[in-house]
C-alpha positions in Angstrom: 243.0 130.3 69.7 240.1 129.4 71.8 237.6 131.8 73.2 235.9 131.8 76.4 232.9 133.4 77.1 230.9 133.8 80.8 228.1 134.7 83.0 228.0 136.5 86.1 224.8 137.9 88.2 225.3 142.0 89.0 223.2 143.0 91.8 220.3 145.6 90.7 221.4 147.9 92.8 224.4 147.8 92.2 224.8 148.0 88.4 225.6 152.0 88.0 228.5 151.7 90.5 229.6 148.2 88.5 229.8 150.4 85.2 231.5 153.1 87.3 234.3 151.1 88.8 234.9 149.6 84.9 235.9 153.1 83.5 239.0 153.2 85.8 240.5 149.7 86.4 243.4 150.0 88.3 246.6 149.9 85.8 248.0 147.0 87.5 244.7 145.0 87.1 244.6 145.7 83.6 248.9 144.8 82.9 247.9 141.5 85.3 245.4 140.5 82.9 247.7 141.0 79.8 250.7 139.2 81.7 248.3 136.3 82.6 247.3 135.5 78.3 243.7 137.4 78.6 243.6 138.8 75.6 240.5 140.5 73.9 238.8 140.8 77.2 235.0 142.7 76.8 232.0 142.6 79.9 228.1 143.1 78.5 226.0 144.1 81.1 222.9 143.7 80.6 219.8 145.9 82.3 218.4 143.0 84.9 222.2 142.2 85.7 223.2 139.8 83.5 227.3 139.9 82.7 228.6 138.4 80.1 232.5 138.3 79.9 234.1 137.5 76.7 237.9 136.9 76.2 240.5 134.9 74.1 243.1 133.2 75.6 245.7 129.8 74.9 244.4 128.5 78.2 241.8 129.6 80.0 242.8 127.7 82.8 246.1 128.5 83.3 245.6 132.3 82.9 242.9 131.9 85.7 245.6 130.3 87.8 248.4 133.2 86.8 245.7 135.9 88.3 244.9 133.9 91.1 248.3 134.2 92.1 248.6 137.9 91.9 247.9 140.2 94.6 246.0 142.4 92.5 243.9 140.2 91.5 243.3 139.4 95.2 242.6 142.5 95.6 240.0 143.8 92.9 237.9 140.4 93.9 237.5 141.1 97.2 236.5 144.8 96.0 234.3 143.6 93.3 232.7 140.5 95.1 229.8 143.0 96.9 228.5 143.7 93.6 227.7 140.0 92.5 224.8 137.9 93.5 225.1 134.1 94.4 228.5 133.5 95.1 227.9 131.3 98.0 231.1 132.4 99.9 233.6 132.3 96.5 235.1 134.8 94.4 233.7 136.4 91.7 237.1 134.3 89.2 235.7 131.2 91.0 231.9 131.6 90.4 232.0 132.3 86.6 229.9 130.0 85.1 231.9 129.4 81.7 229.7 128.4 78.5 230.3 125.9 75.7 230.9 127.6 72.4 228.7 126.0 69.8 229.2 128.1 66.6 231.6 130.6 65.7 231.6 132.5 61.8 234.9 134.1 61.0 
């Protein structure tokens, strides 16, 4: 089952009210996700912004597509997109910048 993992940029001051919002996501958000394959979702968050998302999933790409076609998804982008740096007019899904797994111990 392949993992993903990836990195976003959180705006400095911004990163309380990013941890904030992550203690309550929205129920619908959250049964989206699980509908979609994203399974064993975590976000790091590192100090000087640095996120880190890491999930597993059978395909990454077609889950992205499956929340892209939800309204909730829609929804908790637009809300979340203030909160990222450098998106350069895209949503926070479409900025991700995905890495290459190059070791894994069971």
């Amino acid at each position: 089952m392949p993992r993903v993992c990836f990195l976003l940029k959180v705006r400095q001051e911004r990163l309380a009210e990013y941890r904030e919002r992550h203690t309550a996501v929205w129920p619908e958000m959250l049964a989206a996700l699980g509908a979609a394959g994203w399974r064993d979702y975590s976000l790091f968050l590192r100090d000087d912004g640095l996120l880190v998302g890491y999930l597993v999933t059978d395909d990454f790409a077609a889950a992205r597509a499956t929340m892209a076609a939800t309204d909730v998804n829609a929804r908790w982008q637009a809300e979340m997109a203030p909160y990222f740096e450098a998106l350069d007019g895209a949503g926070p899904d479409d900025a991700m910048v995905q890495l290459t797994e190059v070791f894994h111990l069971d």
